[in-house]
Structure formats: structure tokens, C-alpha cells
C-alpha positions as a LaTeX table, in Angstrom:
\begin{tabular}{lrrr}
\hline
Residue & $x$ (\AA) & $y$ (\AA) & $z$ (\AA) \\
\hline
Unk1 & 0.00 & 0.00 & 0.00 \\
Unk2 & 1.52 & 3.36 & $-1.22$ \\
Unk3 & 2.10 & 6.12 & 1.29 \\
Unk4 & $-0.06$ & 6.13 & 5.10 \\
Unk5 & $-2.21$ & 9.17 & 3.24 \\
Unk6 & $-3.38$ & 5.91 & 1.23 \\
Unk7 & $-4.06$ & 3.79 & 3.60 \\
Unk8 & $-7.96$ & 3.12 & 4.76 \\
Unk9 & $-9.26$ & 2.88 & 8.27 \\
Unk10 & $-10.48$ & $-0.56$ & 9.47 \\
Unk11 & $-13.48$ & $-1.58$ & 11.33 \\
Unk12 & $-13.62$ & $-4.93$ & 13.17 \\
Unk13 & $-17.15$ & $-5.90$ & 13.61 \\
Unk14 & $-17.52$ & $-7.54$ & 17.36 \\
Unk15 & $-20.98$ & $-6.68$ & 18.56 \\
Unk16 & $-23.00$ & $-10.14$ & 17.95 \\
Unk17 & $-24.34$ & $-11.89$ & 20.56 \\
Unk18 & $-22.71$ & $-15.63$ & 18.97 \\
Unk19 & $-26.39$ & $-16.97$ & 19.87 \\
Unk20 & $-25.69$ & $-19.70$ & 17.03 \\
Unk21 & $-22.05$ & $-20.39$ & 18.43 \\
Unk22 & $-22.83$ & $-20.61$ & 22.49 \\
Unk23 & $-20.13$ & $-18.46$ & 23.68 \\
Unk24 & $-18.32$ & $-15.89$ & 22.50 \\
Unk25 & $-16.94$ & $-15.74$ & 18.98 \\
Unk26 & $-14.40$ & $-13.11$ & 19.32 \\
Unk27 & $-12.67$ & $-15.27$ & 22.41 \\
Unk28 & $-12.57$ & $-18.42$ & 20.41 \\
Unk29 & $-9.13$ & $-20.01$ & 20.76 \\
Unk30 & $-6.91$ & $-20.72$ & 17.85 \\
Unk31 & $-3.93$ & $-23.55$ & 17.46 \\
Unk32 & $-1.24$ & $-20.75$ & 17.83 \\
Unk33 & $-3.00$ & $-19.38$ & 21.40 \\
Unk34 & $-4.77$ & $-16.28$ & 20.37 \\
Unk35 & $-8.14$ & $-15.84$ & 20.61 \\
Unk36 & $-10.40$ & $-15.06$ & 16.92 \\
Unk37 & $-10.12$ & $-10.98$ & 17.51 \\
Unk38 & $-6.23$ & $-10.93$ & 18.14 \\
Unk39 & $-5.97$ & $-12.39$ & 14.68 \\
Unk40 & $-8.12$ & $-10.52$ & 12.48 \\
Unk41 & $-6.78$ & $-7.43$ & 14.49 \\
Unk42 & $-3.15$ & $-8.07$ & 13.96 \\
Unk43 & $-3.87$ & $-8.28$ & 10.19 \\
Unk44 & $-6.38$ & $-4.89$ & 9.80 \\
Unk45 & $-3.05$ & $-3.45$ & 11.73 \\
Unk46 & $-0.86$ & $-4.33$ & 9.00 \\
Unk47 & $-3.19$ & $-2.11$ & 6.27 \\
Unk48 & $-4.61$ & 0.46 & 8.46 \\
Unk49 & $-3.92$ & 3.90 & 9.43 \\
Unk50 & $-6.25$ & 3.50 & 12.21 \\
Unk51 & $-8.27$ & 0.25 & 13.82 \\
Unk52 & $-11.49$ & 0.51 & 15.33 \\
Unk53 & $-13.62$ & $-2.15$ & 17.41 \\
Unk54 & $-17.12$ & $-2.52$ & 16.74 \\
Unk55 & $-18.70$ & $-3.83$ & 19.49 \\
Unk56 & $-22.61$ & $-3.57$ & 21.26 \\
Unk57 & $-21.91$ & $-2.65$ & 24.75 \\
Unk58 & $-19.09$ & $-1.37$ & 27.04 \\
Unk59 & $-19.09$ & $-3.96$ & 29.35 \\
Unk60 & $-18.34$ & $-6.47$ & 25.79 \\
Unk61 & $-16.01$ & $-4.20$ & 24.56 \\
Unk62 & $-14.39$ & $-4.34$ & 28.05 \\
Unk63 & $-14.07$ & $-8.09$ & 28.04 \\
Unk64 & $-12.95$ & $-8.25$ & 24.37 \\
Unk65 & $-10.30$ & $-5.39$ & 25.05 \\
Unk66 & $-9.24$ & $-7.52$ & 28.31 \\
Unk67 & $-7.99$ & $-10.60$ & 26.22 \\
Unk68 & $-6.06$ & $-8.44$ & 23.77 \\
Unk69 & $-2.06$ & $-7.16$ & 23.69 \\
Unk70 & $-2.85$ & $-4.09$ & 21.75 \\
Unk71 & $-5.83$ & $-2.75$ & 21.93 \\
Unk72 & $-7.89$ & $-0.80$ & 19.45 \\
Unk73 & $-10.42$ & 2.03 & 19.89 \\
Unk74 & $-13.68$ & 0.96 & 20.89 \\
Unk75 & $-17.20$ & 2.36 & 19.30 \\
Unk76 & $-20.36$ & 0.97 & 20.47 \\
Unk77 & $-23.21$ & 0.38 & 18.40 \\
Unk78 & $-24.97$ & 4.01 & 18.95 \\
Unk79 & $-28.02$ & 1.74 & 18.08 \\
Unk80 & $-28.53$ & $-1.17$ & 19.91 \\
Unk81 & $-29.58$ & $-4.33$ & 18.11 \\
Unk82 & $-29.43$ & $-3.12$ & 14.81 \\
Unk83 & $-27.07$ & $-5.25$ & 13.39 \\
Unk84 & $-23.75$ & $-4.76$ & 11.16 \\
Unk85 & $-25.17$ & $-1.58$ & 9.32 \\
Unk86 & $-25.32$ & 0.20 & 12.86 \\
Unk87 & $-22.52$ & $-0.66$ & 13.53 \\
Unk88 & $-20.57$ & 0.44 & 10.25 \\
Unk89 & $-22.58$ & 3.74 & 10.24 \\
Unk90 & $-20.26$ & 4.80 & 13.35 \\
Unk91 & $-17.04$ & 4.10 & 12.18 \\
Unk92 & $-17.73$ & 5.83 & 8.73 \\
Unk93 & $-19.18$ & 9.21 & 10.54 \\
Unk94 & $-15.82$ & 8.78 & 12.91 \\
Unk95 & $-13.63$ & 8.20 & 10.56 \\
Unk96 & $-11.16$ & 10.67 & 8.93 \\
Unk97 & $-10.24$ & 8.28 & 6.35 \\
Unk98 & $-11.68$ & 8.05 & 2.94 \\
Unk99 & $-11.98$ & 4.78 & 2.80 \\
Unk100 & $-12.60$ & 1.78 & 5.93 \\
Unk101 & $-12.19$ & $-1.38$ & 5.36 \\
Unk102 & $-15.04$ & $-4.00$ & 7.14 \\
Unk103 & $-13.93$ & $-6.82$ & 8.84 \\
Unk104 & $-15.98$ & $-9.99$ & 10.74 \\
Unk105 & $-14.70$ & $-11.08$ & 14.21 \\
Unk106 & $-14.84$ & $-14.78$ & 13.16 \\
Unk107 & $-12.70$ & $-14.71$ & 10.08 \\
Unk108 & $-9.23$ & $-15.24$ & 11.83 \\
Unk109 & $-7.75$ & $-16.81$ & 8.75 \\
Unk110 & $-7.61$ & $-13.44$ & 6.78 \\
Unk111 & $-4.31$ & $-12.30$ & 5.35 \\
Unk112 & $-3.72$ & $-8.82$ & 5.33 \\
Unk113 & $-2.85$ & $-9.50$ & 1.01 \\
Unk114 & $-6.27$ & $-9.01$ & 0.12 \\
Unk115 & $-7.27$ & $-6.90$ & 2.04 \\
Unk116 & $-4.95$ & $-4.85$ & 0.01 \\
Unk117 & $-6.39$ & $-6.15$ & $-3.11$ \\
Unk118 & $-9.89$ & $-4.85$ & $-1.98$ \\
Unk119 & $-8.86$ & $-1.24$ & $-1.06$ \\
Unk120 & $-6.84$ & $-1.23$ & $-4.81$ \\
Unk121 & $-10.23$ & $-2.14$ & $-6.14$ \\
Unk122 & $-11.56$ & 0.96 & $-4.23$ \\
Unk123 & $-8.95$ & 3.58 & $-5.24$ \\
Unk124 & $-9.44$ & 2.27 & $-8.58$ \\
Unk125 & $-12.92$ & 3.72 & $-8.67$ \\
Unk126 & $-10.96$ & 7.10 & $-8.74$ \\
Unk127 & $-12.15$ & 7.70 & $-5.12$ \\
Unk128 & $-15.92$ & 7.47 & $-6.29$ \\
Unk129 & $-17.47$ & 9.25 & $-3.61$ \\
Unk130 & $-20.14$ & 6.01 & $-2.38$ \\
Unk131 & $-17.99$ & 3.35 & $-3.88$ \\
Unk132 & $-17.83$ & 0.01 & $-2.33$ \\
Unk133 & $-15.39$ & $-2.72$ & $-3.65$ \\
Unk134 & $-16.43$ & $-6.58$ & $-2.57$ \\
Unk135 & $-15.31$ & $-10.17$ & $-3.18$ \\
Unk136 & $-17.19$ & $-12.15$ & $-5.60$ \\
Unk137 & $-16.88$ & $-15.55$ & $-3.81$ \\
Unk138 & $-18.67$ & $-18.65$ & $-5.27$ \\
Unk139 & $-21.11$ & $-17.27$ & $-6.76$ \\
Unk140 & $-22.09$ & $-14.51$ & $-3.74$ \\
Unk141 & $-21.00$ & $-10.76$ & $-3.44$ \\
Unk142 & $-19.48$ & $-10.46$ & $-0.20$ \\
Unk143 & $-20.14$ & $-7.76$ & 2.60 \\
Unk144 & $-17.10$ & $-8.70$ & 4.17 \\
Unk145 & $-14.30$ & $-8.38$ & 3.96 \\
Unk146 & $-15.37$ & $-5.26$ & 1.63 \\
Unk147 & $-13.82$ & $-1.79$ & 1.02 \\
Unk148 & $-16.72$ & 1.06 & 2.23 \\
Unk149 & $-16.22$ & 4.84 & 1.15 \\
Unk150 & $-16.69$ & 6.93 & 4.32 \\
Unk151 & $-19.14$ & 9.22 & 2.75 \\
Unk152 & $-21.68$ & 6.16 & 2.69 \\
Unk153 & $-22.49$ & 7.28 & 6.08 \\
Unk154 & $-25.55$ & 9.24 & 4.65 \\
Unk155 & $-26.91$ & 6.39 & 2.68 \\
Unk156 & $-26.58$ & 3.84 & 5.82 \\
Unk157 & $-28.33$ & 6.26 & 8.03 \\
Unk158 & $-31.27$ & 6.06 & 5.50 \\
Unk159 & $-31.06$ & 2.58 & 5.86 \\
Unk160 & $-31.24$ & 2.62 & 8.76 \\
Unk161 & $-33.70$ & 5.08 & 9.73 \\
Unk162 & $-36.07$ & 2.89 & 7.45 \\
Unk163 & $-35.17$ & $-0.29$ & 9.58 \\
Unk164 & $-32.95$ & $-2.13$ & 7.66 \\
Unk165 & $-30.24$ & $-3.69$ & 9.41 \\
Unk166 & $-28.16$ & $-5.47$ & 7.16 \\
Unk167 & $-24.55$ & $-4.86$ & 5.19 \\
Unk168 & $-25.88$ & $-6.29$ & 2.02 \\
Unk169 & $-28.37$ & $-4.13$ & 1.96 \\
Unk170 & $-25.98$ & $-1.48$ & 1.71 \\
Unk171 & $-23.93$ & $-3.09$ & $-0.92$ \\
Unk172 & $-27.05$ & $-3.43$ & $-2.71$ \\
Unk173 & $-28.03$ & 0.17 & $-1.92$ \\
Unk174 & $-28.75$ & 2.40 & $-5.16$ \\
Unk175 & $-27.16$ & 5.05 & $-3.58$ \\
Unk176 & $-23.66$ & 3.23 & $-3.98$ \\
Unk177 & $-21.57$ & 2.32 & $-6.83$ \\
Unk178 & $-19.90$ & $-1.44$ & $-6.45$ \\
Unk179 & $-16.79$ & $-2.65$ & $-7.31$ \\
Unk180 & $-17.22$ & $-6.73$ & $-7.39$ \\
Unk181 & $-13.80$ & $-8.30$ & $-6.95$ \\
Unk182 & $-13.74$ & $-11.64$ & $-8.69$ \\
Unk183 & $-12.19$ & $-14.48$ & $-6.28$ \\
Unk184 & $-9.71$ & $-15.10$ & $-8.82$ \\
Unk185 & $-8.09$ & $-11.52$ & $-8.12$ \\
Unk186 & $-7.29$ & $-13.06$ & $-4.38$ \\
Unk187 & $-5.94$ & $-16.53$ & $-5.48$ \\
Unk188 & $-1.87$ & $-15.47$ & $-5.90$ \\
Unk189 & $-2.42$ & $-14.49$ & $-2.24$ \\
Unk190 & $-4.59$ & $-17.04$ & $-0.53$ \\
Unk191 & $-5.31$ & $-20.13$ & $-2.93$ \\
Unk192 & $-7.59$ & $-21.33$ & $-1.02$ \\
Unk193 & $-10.03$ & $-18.41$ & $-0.01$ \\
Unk194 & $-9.17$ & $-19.01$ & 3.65 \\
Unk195 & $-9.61$ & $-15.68$ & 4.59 \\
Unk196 & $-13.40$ & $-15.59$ & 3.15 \\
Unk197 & $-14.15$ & $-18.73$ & 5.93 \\
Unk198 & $-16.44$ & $-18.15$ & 8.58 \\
Unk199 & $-17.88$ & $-19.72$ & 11.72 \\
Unk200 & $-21.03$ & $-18.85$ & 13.11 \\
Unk201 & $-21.27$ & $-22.52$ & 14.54 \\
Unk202 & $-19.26$ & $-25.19$ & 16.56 \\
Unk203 & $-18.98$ & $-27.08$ & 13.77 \\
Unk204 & $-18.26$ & $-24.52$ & 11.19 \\
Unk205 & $-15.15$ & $-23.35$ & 14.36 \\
Unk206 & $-13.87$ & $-27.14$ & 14.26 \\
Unk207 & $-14.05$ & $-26.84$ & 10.21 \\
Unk208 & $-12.17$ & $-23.88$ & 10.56 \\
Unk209 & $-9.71$ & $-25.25$ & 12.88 \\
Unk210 & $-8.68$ & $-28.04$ & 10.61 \\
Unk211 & $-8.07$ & $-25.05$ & 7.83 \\
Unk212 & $-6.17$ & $-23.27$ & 10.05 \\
Unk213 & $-3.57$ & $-26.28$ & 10.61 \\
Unk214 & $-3.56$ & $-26.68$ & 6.19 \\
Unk215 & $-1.00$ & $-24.96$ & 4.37 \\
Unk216 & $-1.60$ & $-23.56$ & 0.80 \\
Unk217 & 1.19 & $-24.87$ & $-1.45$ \\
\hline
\end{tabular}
């Protein structure tokens, strides 16, 4: 990534309950000994000029921030229960970036490679002023990992003031212009699409697991 003026801000999104998983998703050990969060944090760190924490509640956000070595800045959801959207609409009317990158807590196997791919996809819209570049993974455009312009914050607030609640409704949105990212662009750096897995279950986690121990050749 050329130059820190470049680089995008990066949202971690924290603030589920993990009804579907039992316990928390962001503690979830890996084999190496850090928890889910630690790992997609210590990648958005890699890209970003600065890291924020999504998360619902203080008293979360304490807990999370209590299991980390570095710890980024919190923003609770200024709405609660409303989902990823709400969440997302915070960081992009905090940000002073022009671009924030969107990342799920349970997606420890990202590599910080395409991430960079995605925000190239972004500035390649010539800065478009709602642009939003996403992975086209089997078949599926992708809310996340995804590349947001920060002066979407307008368009998610009418979202959201209309109850919706969900990311792909803003990638959907009229009132932004995608970028779709075809897997293929993300292959040189991560064959096997590891860092699109997610785990909302204990048996997607234990699937995950077993990725993390693989090694792309």
C-alpha cells in the first residue's frame, strides 16, 4: 500500500451476541494461542492507518479489550440491536479516512494480502465518492471483507432510519456504486479463499480449525 495518506481505516465488527455459536466468537481459541479478535486485528493493523472495534456494549467491549495485547479504539453500536449496518454507520461518521475497510470477528484466517487487493479495487474507482469494492466468492458478493467509502455514512443512516439492518443491503443500496472483486483476483495471495471462511457454529469453528492447521502450497 503506497504512502499512510493511502491507507484506509479498518473496522472490526464484534458486537454479535454468537447466539448460534454458544459463547463468544471473538474469544474463540486458535492452534497458535490467540483468541479469533487478536488475529483478524493483527492483520487490519498491517493495512490500516487507524483500527477501530465494533462492538454492542461497554461492558463487551471491556471483556474483548481484556484478552487483547494491543488494543484498538472501541465504538459501540450508537443503536442497539441493529445489526452490522449500525454498527458500520459509526465508524464511517468517525472516521477521517476516505476509505474503511469491514472486517468480521470470526474470520481469523484473513491475510492482510487481500485486504490490500480490496482497497486497490476501491482507489481504482478514482475515489468514487459512495464506492464500495467486494469479493465475488462462489457465486455470492461479499459484505465482508469489503472496502466502504466513508461518505456512505448518509446512505446507511437512510437505511437505517427505514429499519434495515443489514450490510448487504448497503452493498445493494442504489445510492452506492460497487466494485465486485472476482475471487480469482485473491488466489496469488490465498489459494484457497481461507480468509473468506467463517464460523457462526461449533462445527463450522472445528471446520475452521482443521483449515487453520492446512498450508496452501
Amino acid at each position: 500500500m503506497s504512502g499512510h495518506a493511502e491507507r484506509p481505516d479498518v473496522v472490526v465488527l464484534a458486537g454479535g451476541r454468537s447466539r448460534r455459536m454458544g459463547r463468544n466468537k471473538a474469544l474463540l481459541p486458535l492452534p497458535d494461542g490467540r483468541c479469533a479478535v487478536e488475529a483478524v486485528l493483527s492483520v487490519a493493523r498491517q493495512v490500516a492507518g487507524r483500527v477501530f472495534l465494533a462492538v454492542d456494549f461497554a461492558e463487551h467491549g471491556a471483556q474483548v479489550h481484556g484478552a487483547l495485547s494491543w488494543r484498538p479504539a472501541l465504538i459501540m453500536d450508537e443503536i442497539p440491536d441493529a445489526g452490522p449496518l449500525a454498527a458500520l454507520t459509526g465508524v464511517l461518521h468517525a472516521t477521517s479516512a476516505s476509505a474503511v475497510l469491514v472486517l468480521a470477528v470470526d474470520t481469523p484466517l484473513l491475510v492482510s494480502d487481500v485486504l490490500q487487493i480490496l482497497h486497490q479495487a476501491w482507489l481504482e474507482t478514482g475515489h468514487h465518492t459512495n464506492a464500495i469494492a467486494a469479493p465475488l466468492i462462489a457465486g455470492m458478493v461479499q459484505p465482508m471483507p469489503a472496502c466502504y467509502a466513508a461518505r456512505l455514512g448518509d446512505v446507511a443512516d437512510g437505511l437505517l432510519a427505514s429499519g434495515v439492518r443489514s450490510l448487504r443491503a448497503l452493498v445493494q443500496s442504489a445510492g452506492a456504486h460497487l466494485r465486485v472483486v472476482d475471487e480469482q483476483a485473491f488466489r496469488s495471495a490465498d489459494p484457497s479463499l481461507r480468509s473468506f471462511a467463517r464460523a457462526n457454529t461449533p462445527a463450522e469453528w472445528k471446520t475452521l480449525l482443521v483449515q487453520a492447521g492446512q498450508r496452501d502450497g
